[in-house]
N, C-alpha and C positions, 0 to 999 in steps of 0.2 A: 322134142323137135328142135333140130339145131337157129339159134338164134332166134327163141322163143323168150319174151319178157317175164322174170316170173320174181321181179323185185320192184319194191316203190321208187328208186332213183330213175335219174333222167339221165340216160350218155346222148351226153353230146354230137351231133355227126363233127365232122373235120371242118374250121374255119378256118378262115386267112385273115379274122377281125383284128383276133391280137396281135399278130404280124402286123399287119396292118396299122394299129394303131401304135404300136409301139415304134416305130420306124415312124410316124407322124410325131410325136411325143419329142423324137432323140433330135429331129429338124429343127421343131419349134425352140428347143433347148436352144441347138448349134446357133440358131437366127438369133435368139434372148442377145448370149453370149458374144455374139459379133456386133450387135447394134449399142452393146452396153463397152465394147473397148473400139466403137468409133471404126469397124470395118466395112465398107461400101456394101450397102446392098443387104447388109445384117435385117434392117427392119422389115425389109418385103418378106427374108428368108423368115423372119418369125412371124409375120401374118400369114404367109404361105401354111406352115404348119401350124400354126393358129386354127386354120380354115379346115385343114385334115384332120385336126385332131376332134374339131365338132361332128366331124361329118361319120367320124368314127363310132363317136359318142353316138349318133343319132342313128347308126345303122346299127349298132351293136345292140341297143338297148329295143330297137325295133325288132329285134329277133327275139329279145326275150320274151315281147310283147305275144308275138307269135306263137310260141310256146308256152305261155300260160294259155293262149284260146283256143290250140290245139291238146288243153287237159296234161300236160306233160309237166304241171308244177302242181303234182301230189303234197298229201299233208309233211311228207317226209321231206320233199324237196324246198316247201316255202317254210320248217321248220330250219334250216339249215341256211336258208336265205337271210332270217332274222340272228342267227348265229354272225354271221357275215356282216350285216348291218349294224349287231351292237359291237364287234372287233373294231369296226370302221370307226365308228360316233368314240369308243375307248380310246384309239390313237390319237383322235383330234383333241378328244381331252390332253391328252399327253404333251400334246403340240402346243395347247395356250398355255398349259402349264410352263413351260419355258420362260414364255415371254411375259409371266406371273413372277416367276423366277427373276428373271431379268429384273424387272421395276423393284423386285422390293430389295435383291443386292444393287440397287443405286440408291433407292429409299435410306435403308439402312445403313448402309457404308459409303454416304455421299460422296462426292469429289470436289474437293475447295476449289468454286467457284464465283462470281459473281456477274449477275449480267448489267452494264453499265451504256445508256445509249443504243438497246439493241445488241451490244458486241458483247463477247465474252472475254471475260478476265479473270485468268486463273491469280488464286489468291499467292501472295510471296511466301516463302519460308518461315516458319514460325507464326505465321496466321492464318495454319489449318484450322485448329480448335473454333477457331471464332466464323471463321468463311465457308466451313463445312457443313450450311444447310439444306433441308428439302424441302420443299423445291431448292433452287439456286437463288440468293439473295438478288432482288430487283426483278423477278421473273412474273409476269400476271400470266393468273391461270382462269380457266374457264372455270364460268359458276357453272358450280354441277346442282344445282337447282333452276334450273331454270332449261337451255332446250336438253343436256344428259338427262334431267327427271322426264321429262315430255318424253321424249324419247323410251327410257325406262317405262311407262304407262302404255305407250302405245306396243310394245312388245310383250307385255302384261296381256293385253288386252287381244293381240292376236294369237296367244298361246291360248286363249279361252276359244274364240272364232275357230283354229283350226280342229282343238275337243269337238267343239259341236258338231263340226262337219263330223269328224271321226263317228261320234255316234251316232249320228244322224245315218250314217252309212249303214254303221254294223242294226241296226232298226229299220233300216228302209224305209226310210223320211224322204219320199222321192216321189216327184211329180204337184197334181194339185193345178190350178187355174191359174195361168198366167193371166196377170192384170198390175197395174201399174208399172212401176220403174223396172222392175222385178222381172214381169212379163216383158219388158222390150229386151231384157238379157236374156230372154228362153227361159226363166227361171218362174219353176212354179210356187203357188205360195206356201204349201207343202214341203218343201226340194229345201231341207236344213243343209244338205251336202251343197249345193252350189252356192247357199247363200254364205255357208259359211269358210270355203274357198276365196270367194270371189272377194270376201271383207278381210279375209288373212290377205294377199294378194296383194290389196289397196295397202292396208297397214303396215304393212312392209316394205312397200315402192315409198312409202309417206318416212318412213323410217330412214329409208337410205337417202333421200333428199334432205332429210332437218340434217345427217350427219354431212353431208356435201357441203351445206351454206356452212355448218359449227367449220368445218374446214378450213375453208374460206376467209373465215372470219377470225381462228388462233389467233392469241399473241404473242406465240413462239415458233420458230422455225422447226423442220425437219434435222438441222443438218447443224455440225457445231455443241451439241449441248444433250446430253444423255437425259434427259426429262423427255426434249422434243419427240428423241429418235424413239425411247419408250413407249410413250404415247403412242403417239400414230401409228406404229409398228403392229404395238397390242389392241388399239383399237381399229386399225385400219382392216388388217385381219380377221378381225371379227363383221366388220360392217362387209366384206368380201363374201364373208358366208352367210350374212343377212341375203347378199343377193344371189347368190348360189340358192339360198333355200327358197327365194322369191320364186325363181325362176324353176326351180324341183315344183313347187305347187302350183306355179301357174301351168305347166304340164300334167298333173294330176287335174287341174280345172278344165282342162281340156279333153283329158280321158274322160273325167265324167260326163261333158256333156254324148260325149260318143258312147256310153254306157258300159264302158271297158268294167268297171268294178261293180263286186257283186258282195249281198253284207259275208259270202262265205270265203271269198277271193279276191283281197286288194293289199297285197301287200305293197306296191308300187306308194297309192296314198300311205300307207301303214307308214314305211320308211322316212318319205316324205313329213310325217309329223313326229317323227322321233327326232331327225334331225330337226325339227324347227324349234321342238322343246331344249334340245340343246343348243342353241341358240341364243335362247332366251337365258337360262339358266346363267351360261357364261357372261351376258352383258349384264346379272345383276353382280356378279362378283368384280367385274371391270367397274360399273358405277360405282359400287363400294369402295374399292382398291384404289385406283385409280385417279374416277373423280374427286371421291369425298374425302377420303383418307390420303391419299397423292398430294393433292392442296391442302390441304389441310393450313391454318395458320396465315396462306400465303397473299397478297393483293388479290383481287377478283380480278379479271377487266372486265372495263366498263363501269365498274363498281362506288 
């Protein structure tokens, strides 16, 4: 029979999303680009596509939603989806590898400097050997014991929270008496999946506010001095995909309360905890690298 289905894949009908998004994507670029060399009207043009480019986001993935509840994500097609999603999590490795890259050719091969009153001062001729340290001679760095280890513990801690949920799912740990604090979030005492969403979620928004104030609070600038730019580059980065994955599992927290995932069909949470565990992973090589070994030697502030 012509146009009879007699294979596990899913074709696609015709969309206009990726047009669609893609053309929202190249605006917000054009808007970036004009608001960054001071052209009138650049910043609206980039929240404009800002605003397209979510809404993209949110229609697009609401169709896939669709077609997983219409049975059209066979084992063949959510194998292929997990294909998809470790390629993805691989690139991003590749991406902080960079900026890993980056710090340890400044680490390693520093640039005779010294910071004097705040300002920097490049060392004279013939007193590289001596002015060539790392950090930069007179530079205070953040104690990485103190909110970096907090911080470190608390991403510990919700790499464990989001496990639980994960198996709480794939067991069907769902439901049970609401009562207490629990019960006024619809959450039963049973329900590991939401409890243990709902406490990734929190540990995570908690994570990206300690790193907001540490912000705040540097003793070195952005701009001027290749430690600064390192830093916040390579940490800023990362705290961007803390709330990228904040915000991935606070939408899995919300599919589950709507009952979207089944312990046999959830790749959406699935993904959702791979990237968190990447996540974590990266900020203990950043604590390491970074905080403890980056300082290393140098004044604490505050200290």
């Amino acid at each position: 029979m012509a146009g009879a289905k007699n294979h596990d894949y899913h074709i696609l009908p015709p969309s206009i999303m990726p047009f669609y998004t893609s053309m929202a994507a190249l605006v917000m670029a054009a808007g970036g680009i004009m608001y960054m060399h001071d052209y009138a009207g650049g910043g609206w043009i980039f929240l404009i596509g800002f605003a397209a480019v979510l809404f993209g986001m949110y229609s697009w993935w609401a169709q896939v939603i669709r077609e997983a509840h219409a049975g059209d994500h066979t084992p063949v097609v959510q194998l292929h989806f997990r294909y998809g999603m470790i390629l993805f999590i691989a690139s991003e490795v590749m991406f902080f590898v960079g900026w890993f890259w980056a710090f340890f050719d400044f680490s390693l091969f520093p640039t005779a400097m010294s910071i004097v009153d705040g300002q920097v001062e490049r060392a004279a001729e013939g007193a590289a050997a001596v002015a060539a340290t790392w950090p930069p001679k007179g530079l205070e760095v953040i104690n990485a014991f103190e909110l970096p280890l907090l911080n470190t513990l608390i991403l510990l801690a919700s790499g464990t929270t989001v496990t639980w949920a994960h198996h709480a799912l794939i067991h069907n740990q769902r439901g049970g008496e609401k009562r207490g604090l629990w019960g006024a979030l619809g959450v039963g005492d049973r329900d590991g999946v939401l409890k243990g969403l709902w406490l990734t979620v929190l540990l995570g928004a908690l994570f990206t506010s300690i790193q907001a104030y540490e912000y705040m609070h540097a003793p070195f600038p952005f701009k001027g001095i290749n430690y600064g730019a390192a830093f916040f580059m390579a940490t800023g980065f990362h705290g961007f995909h803390v709330l990228v994955g904040t915000i991935f599992l606070l939408v899995c927290l919300i599919r589950a309360y709507k009952g979207d995932f089944t312990p046999k069909q959830h790749f959406g949470f699935e993904a959702a905890a791979w990237y968190w565990h990447f996540v974590d992973v990266v900020w203990l090589f950043l604590f390491v690298t970074v905080y403890v070994w980056g300082g290393w030697g140098a004044p604490v502030h505050g200290g």
